[in-house]
C-alpha positions in Angstrom: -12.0 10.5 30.3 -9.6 10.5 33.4 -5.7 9.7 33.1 -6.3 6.4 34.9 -9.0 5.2 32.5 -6.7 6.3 29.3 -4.0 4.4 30.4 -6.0 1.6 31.8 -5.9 -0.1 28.0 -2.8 0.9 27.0 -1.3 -2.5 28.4 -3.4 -4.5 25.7 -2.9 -2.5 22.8 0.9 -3.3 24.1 0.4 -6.9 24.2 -1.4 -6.6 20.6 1.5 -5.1 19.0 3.8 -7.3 20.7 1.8 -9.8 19.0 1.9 -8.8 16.0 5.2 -8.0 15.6 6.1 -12.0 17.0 4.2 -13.2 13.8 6.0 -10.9 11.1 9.1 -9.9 12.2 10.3 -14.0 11.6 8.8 -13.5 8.1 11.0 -10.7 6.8 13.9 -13.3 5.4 11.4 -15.5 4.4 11.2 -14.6 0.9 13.0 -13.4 -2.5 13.2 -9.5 -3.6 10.2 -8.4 -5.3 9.6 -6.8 -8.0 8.6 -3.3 -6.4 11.2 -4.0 -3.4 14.0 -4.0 -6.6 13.1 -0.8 -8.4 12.1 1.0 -4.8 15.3 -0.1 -3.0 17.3 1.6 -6.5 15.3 4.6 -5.8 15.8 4.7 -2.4 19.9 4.4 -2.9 19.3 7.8 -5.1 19.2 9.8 -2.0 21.3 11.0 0.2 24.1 10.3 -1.6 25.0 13.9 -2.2 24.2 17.1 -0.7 21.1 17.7 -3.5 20.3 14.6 -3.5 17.3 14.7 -1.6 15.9 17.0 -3.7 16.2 14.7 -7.0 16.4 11.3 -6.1 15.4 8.9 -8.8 13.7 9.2 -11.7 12.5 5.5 -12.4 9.1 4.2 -11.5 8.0 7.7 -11.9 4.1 6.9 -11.5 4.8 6.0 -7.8 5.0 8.5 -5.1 8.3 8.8 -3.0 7.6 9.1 0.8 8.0 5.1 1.5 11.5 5.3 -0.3 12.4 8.7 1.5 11.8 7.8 4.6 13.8 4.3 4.8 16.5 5.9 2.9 16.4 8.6 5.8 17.3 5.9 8.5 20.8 5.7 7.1 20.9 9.4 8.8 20.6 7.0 12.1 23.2 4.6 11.4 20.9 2.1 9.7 22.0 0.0 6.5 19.8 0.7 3.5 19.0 -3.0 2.4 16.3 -5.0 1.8 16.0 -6.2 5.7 16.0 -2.7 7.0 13.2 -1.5 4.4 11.2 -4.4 5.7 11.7 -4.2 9.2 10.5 -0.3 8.5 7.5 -1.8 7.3 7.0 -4.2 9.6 7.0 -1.7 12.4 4.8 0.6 10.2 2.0 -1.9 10.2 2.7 -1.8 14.2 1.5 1.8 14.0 -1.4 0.8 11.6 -2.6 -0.7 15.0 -2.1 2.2 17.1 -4.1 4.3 14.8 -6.9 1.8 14.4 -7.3 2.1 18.4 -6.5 5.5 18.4 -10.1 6.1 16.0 -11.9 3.3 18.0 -10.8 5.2 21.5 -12.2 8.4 19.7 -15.2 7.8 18.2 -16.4 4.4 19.5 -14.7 3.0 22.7 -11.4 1.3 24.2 -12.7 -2.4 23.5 -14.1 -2.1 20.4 -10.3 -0.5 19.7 -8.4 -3.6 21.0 -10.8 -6.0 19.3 -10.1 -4.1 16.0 -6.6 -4.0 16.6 -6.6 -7.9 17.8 -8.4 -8.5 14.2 -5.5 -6.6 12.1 -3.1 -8.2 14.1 -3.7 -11.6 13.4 -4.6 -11.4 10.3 -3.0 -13.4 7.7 -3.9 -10.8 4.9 -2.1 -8.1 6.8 1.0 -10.4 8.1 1.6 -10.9 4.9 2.0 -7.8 3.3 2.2 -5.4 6.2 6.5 -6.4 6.3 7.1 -6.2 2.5 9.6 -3.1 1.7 8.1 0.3 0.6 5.1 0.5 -2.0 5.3 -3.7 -2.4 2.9 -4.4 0.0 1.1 -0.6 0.5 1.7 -0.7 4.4 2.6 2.9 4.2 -0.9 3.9 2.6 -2.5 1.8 4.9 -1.0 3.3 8.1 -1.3 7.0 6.7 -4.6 6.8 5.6 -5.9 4.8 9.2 -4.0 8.1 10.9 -5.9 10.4 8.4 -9.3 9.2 9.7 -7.5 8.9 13.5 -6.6 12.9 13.4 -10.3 13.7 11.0 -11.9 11.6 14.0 -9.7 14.2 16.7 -11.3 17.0 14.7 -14.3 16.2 15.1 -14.3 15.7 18.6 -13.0 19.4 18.9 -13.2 21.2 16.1 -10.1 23.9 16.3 -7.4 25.1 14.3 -4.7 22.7 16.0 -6.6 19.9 15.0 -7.7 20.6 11.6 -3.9 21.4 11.1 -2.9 17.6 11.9 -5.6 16.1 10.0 -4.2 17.9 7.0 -0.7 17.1 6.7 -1.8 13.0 8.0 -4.1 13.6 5.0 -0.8 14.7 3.1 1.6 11.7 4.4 -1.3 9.7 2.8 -0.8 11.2 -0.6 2.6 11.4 -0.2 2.6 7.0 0.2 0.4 6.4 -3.0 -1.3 9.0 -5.2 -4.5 6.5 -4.8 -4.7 8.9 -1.8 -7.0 11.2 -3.4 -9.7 9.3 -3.0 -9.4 10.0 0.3 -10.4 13.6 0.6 -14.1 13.9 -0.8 -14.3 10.7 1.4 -12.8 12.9 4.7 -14.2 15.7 3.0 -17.9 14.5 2.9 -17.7 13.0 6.5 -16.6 16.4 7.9 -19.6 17.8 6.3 -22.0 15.3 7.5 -21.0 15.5 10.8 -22.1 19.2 11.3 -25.0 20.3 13.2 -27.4 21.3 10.3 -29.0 23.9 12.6 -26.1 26.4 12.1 -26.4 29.5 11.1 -24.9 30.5 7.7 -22.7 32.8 9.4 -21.5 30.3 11.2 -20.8 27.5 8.7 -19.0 30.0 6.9 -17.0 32.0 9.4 -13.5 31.9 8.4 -13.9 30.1 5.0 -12.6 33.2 3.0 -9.0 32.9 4.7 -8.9 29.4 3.6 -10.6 30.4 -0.3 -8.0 32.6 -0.7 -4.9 30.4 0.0 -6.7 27.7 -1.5 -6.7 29.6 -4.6 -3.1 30.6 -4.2 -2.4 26.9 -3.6 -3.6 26.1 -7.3 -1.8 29.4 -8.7 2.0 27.7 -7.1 0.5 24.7 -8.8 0.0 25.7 -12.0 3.1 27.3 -12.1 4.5 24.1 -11.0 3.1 22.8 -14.2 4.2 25.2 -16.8 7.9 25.7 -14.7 7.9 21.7 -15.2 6.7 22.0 -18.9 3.6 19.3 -17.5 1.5 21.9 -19.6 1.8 24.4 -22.0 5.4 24.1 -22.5 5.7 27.2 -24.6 5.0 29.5 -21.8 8.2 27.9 -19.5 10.4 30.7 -21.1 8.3 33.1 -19.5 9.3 32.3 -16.0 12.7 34.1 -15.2 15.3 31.0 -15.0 15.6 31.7 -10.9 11.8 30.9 -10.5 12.0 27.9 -13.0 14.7 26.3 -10.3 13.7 23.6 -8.0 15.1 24.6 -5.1 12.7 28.5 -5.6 9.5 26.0 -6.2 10.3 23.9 -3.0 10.7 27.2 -0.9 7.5 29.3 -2.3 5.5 25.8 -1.3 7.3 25.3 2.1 6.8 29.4 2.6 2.6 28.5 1.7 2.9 25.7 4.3 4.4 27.5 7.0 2.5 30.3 6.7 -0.6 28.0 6.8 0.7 26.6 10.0 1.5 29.8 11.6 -2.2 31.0 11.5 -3.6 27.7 12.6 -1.1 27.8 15.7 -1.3 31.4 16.5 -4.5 30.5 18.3 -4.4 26.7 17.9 -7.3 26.0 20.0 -9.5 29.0 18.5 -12.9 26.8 17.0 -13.1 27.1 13.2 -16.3 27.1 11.1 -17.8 23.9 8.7 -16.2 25.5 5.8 -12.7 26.1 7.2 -12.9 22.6 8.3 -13.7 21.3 5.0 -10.9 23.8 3.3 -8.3 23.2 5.6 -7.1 19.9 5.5 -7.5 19.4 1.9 -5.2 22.4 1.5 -2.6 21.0 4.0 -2.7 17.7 2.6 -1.9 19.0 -1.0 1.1 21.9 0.9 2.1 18.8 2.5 2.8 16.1 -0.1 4.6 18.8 -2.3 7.0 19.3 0.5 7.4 15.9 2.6 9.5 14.4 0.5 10.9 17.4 -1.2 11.4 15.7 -4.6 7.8 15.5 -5.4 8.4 19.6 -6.1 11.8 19.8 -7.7 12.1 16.3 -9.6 9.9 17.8 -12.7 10.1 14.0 -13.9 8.2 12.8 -10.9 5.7 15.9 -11.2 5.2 15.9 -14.9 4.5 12.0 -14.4 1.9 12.3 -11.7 0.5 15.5 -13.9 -0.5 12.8 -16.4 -1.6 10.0 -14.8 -4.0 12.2 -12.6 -5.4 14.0 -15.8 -5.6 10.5 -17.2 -7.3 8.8 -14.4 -10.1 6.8 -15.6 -9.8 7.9 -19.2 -9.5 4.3 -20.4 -12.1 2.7 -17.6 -13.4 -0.1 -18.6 -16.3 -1.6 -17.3 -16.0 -5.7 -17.8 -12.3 -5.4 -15.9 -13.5 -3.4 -13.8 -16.3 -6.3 -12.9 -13.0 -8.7 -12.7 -11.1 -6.3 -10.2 -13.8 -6.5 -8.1 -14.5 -9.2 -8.0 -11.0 -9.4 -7.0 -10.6 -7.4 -4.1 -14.1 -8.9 -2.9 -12.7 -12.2 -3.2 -9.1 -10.8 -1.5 -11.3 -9.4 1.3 -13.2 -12.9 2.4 -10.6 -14.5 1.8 -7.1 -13.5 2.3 -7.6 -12.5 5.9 -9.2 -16.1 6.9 -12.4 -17.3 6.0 -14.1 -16.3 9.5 -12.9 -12.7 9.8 -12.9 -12.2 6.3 -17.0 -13.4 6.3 -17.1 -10.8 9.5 -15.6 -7.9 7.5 -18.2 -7.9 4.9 -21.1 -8.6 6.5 -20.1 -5.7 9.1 -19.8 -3.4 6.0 -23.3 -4.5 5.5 -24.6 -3.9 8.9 -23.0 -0.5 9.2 -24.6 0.3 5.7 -28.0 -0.1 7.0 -27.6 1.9 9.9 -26.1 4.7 8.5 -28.7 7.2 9.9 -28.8 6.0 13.8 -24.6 5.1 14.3 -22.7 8.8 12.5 -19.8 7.9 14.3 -19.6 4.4 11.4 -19.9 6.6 8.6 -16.1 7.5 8.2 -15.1 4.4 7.3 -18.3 3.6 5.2 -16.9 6.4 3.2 -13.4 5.9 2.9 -14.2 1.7 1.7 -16.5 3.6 -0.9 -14.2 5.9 -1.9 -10.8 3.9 -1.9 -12.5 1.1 -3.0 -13.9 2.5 -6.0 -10.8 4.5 -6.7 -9.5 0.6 -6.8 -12.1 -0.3 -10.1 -10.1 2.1 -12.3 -6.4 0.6 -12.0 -6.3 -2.0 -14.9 -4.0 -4.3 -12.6 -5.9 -5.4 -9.7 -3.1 -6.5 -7.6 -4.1 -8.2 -3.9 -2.0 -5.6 -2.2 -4.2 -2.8 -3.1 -7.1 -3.6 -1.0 -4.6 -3.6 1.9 -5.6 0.5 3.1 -9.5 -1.3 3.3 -8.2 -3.0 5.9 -8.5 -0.8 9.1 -12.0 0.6 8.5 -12.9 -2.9 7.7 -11.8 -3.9 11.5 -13.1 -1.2 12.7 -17.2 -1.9 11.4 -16.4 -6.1 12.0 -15.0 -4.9 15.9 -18.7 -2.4 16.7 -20.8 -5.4 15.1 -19.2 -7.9 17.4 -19.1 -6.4 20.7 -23.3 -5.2 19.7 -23.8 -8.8 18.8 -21.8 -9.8 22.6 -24.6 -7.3 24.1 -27.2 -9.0 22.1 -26.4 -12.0 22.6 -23.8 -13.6 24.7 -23.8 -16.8 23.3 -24.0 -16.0 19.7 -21.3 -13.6 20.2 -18.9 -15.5 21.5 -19.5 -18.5 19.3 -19.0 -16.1 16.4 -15.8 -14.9 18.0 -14.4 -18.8 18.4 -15.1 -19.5 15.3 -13.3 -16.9 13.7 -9.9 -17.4 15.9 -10.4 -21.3 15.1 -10.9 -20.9 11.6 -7.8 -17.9 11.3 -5.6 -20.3 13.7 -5.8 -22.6 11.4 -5.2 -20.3 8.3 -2.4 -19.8 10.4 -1.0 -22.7 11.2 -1.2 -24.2 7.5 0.8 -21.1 5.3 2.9 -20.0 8.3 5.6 -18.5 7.7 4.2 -18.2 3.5 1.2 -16.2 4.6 1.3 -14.8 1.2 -0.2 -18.1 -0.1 -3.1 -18.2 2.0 -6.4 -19.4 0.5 -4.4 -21.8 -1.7 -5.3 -24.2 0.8 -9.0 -24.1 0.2 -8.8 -22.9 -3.5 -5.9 -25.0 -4.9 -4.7 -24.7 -8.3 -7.8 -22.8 -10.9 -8.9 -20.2 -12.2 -10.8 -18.1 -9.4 -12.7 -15.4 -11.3 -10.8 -14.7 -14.6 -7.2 -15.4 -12.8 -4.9 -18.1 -11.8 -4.9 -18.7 -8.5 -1.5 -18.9 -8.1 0.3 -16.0 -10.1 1.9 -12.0 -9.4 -1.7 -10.8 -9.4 -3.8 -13.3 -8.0 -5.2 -14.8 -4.7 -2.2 -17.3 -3.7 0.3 -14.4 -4.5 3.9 -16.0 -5.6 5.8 -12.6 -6.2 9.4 -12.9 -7.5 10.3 -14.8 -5.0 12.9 -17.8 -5.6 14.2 -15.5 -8.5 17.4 -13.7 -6.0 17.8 -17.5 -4.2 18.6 -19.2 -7.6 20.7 -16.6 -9.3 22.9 -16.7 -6.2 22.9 -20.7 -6.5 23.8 -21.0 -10.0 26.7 -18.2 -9.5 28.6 -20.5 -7.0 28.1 -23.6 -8.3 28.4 -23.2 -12.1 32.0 -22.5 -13.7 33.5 -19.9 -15.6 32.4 -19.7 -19.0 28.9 -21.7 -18.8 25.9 -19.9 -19.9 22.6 -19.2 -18.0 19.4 -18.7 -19.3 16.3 -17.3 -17.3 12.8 -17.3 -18.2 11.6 -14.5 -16.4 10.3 -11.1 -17.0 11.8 -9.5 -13.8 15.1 -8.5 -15.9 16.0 -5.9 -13.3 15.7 -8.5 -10.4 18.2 -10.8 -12.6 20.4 -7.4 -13.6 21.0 -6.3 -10.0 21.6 -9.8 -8.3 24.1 -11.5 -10.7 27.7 -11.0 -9.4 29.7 -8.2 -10.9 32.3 -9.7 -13.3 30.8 -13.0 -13.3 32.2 -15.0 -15.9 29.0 -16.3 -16.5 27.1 -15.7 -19.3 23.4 -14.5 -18.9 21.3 -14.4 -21.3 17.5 -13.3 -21.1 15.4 -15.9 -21.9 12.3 -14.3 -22.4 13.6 -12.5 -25.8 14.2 -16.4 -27.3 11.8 -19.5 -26.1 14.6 -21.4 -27.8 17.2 -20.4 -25.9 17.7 -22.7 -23.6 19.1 -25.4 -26.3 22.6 -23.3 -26.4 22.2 -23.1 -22.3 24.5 -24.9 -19.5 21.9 -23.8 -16.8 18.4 -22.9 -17.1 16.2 -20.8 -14.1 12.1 -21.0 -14.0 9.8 -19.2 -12.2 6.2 -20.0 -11.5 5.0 -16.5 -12.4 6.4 -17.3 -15.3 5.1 -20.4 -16.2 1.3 -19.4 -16.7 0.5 -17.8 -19.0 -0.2 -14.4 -17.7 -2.1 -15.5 -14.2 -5.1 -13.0 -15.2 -7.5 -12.5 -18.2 -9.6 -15.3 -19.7 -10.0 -18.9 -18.9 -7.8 -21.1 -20.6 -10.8 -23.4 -21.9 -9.1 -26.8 -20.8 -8.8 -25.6 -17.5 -5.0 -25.9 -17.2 -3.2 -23.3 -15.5 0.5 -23.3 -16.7 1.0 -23.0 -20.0 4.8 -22.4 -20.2 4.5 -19.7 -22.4 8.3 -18.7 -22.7 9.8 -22.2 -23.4 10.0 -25.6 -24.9 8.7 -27.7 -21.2 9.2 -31.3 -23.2 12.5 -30.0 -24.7 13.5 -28.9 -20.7 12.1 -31.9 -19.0 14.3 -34.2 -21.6 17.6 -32.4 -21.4 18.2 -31.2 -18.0 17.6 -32.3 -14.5 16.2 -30.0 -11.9 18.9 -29.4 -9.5 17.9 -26.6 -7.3 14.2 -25.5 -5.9 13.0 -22.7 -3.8 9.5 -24.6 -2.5 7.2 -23.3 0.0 3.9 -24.3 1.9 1.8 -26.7 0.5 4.8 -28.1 -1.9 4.4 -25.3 -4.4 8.1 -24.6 -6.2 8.3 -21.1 -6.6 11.8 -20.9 -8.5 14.0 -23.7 -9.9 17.8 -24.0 -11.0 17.9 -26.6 -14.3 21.1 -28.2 -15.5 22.3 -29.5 -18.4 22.4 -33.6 -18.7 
């Protein structure tokens, strides 16, 4: 491909972002802190505080990966504030690179338009505005763009397979761990389409040539981390006294791992564009990925909490699976997938998966993101919680199979094609045009107020996603309008939301609702919150149908001595958060 003909479509993909960034960047202020923004942007304010700080941070939330907090704690390096707006402006212009990449695979593997029509499709999609600008791990933009980049540089690989590039598809592979340890997933996905896209006629000298290299640092890879383990006590804590106390340090673990890396990225540059063998290719990356997310950010070696944490849960994946909610979560993210990102793409993205299923054998350049949707999302049946965001990393190989289905069905079939096409911008203008700017709720409109396959639709964890919104609005109410001495109750489980936004030496008193459903009859002011009011927004049908059960308070005793007085209310009239005073 000439110069001219690269740049030729770089103008659209411009106007794309552009775009994009003109329907979320108005959205950032829009809503409350969430529950993941609260405990991420504590986590994030652990570093760089001191000198060692980056090398501890925080140990709260220790079951979630750090490189989304590292990285918009870094921008204070740069002058920028560390607050809720920079996180998600950070995110915002993450999901902007989530485009890039999708084009970036497209341009590699299929062709420039079927790039901008998959980047046009994330772009306006209401599933993806919606989540793509919440702060670090709350809405999973930072998977989602890591793990798109990971099949971008694979993709590059492919193309060429040489050192260079087998170097940058492991540490994107390693970014994508380092964003959410659901990552792993993707490397017998990457792993297996590697394979598959070898020329079977090889010799065995060939597919093997410069494997042993890569065997042996692989194996020294799971020597550092076993000794990571023990030095962490994650595992046989007796045999920690072994290690001399200078090894046991953090900062000795952190440099044996960076010494692995760089000595991993000195042979692969030494003669970067040297070709490399099926095996190596296979070896490679998975071994960078696993150097990389040790070292970028550097706490995920010398924070033994964090490690020791991660130890477990990855030993304990899938220990407790269980089949019936694993039915319901998929039946969630299926239902998340037709319908969060408008009814017409959302109808395109799953029949496309269906298409490129069937012609697995004749299109090899589809079978990438066939792979990582069947390996993420079954990586997704085995989390018990089933939250909407998680399906957000299905997202760009979604696009990508919708995008080669509609510009075969525009060769097929002019007419058909573009009637498809209009029906799906009518039907996601309108999505649009009804939620904007509460994109979060969309669906709502067409589902209203049920149970939609074992959950609430309206709820933390369900279709119409509330979050905590309202929760930061009404605390900050109530502090300047009620008077010294008056007491506040609030019926919510988000304690830490409550803890961090209250004013310091308010002479308020707060008290936590949720440890006394009588409390409110000693209160001056009372806060609700929808989450709060059903009566767990998953699990079993209530048998009479009714959503909201009011499970942490007296509603009669509520409705008859106090009068609502404050009310955070979005799209379609729904009242996310409310401030209650005494009559």
């Amino acid at each position: 491909m000439s110069a001219d003909s690269r740049l030729r479509n770089l103008p659209a993909l411009a106007g794309i972002v552009v775009l994009y960034l003109v329907l979320a960047l108005p959205t950032i202020d829009r809503q409350g802190i969430h529950w993941d923004e609260q405990t991420d942007l504590e986590i994030a304010e652990s570093y760089f505080v001191s000198l060692g700080a980056p090398f501890r941070g925080s140990s709260a939330d220790l079951v979630n990966v750090r490189l989304p907090m590292f990285s918009v704690a870094a921008l204070q390096l740069v002058g920028a504030p560390l607050d809720l707006r920079t996180a998600r402006v950070a995110s915002a212009l993450v999901g902007a690179l989530t485009l890039i990449g999708v084009f970036v695979f497209a341009r590699i593997e299929l062709d420039d338009r079927r790039g901008l029509l998959a980047a046009l499709l994330l772009a306006v999609n209401p599933y993806f505005l919606a989540f793509a600008p919440l702060a670090f791990t709350e809405g999973d933009v930072f998977i989602t763009c890591s793990a798109t980049w990971a099949l971008a540089t694979f993709a590059w690989l492919w193309q060429r397979p040489v050192r260079v590039r087998a170097l940058a598809a492991g540490i994107a592979l390693g970014l994508a761990l380092s964003s959410k340890i659901s990552a792993l997933s993707l490397i017998p996905a990457m792993t297996l389409a590697t394979w598959l896209r070898e020329d079977r006629r090889k010799r065995g000298s060939e597919l093997l040539r410069d494997a042993r290299p890569w065997i042996g640092v692989g194996l020294v890879l799971c020597a550092w981390i076993v000794f990571q383990a023990i030095a962490t006590g994650s595992v046989l804590p007796d045999l920690r006294t072994w290690i001399p106390e200078p090894l046991r340090a953090s900062l000795a673990r952190l440099l044996l791992i960076f010494a692995l890396l760089l000595a991993i990225a000195s042979w692969s540059l030494r003669r970067p564009f040297t070709s490399t063998s099926t095996a190596a290719n296979l070896i490679q990356p998975a071994i960078l990925a696993v150097a990389t997310f040790f070292i970028i950010p550097p706490s995920h070696t010398t924070n033994g909490a964090i490690f020791s944490s991660l130890w477990r849960e990855t030993l304990n994946a899938g220990g407790g699976f269980d089949i019936d909610l694993a039915v319901e979560i998929g039946l969630l993210h299926l239902s998340v997938l037709w319908i969060k990102p408008s009814l017409g793409i959302g109808t395109a993205l799953i029949i496309s998966a269906g298409v490129a299923l069937m012609r697995w054998r004749e299109r090899p350049e589809l079978r990438a993101p066939l792979l990582v949707i069947a390996c993420y999302g079954g990586f997704l049946l085995s989390l018990p919680w089933g939250q909407i965001r998680y399906a957000m990393p299905l997202l760009p190989p979604l696009v990508l199979l919708a995008s080669d289905t509609l510009v075969g069905l525009l060769k097929r079939s002019l007419r058909l094609g573009v009637t498809a096409i209009a029906t799906m911008a009518t039907l996601c203008a309108v999505d649009i045009m009804l939620c904007y700017p509460d994109l979060n709720l969309n669906g709502y409109q067409w589902l209203g107020t049920r149970y939609w396959g074992g959950r609430s639709t309206l709820g933390y964890r369900s279709l119409g996603q509330v979050g905590n919104d309202g929760i930061e609005q009404c605390i900050r109410w109530v502090a300047t309008h009620a008077t010294a001495g008056q007491s506040v109750v609030t019926y919510t489980i988000a304690r830490h939301i409550v803890d961090r936004t209250r004013p310091e030496g308010s002479d308020l008193r707060w008290i936590d609702g949720t440890r006394d459903r009588d409390g409110l009859l000693d209160a001056d002011w009372v806060i609700t919150h929808l989450n709060d009011d059903i009566d767990a927004g998953y699990g079993p049908d209530d048998p009479s149908g009714e959503v909201f059960g009011y499970p942490l308070y007296d509603r009669r005793a509520l409705m008859s001595n106090f009068e609502k007085v404050y009310t955070i209310e979005r799209r379609f009239g729904i009242e996310v958060a409310s401030v209650w005073r005494r009559l």
